[in-house]
C-alpha positions in Angstrom: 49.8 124.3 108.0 47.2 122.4 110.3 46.4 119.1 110.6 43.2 118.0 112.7 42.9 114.7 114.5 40.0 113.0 115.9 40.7 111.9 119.4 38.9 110.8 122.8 38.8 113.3 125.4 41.7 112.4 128.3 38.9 114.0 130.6 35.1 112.6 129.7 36.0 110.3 126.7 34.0 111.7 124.5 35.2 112.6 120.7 37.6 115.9 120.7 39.9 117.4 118.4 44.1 117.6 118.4 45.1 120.4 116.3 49.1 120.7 115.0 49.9 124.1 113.9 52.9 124.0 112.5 53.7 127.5 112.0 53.3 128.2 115.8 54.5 124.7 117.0 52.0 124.2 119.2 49.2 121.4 120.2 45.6 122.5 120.8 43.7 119.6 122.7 40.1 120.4 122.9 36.5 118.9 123.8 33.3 120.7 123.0 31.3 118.4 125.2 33.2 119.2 128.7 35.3 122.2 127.6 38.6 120.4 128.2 41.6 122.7 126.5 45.3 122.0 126.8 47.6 124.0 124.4 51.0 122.5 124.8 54.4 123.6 122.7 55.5 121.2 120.5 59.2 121.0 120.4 59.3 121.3 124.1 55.9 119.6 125.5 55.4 122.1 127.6 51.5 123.2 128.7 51.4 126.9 127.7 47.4 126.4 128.4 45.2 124.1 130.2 41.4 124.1 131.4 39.6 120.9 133.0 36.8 120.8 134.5 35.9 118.5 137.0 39.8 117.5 137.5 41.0 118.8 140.9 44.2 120.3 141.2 46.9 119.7 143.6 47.7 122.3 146.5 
């Protein structure tokens, strides 16, 4: 089963997607306009996944 939700991006604010797979139990976060991804598990919330542009990282 998957459920899709309509959601701003947490990196350009425009409208992404939040997919629940249920099978898996994971998130998929995504935004077509900036290519944000985050795919986090979701019993333990952990980031199995994750692409931002334009965010830095720490060193």
């Amino acid at each position: 089963m998957q459920i899709v939700q309509k959601i701003r991006c947490p990196n350009c604010g425009s409208e992404g997607e939040r997919h629940y797979l249920y099978h898996s139990q994971l998130t998929r976060t995504q935004c077509p306009t900036c290519d944000y991804l985050m795919i986090s598990c979701t019993r333990t919330g952990r980031v199995i996944e994750a692409y931002a542009p334009g965010i830095l990282a720490r060193r």
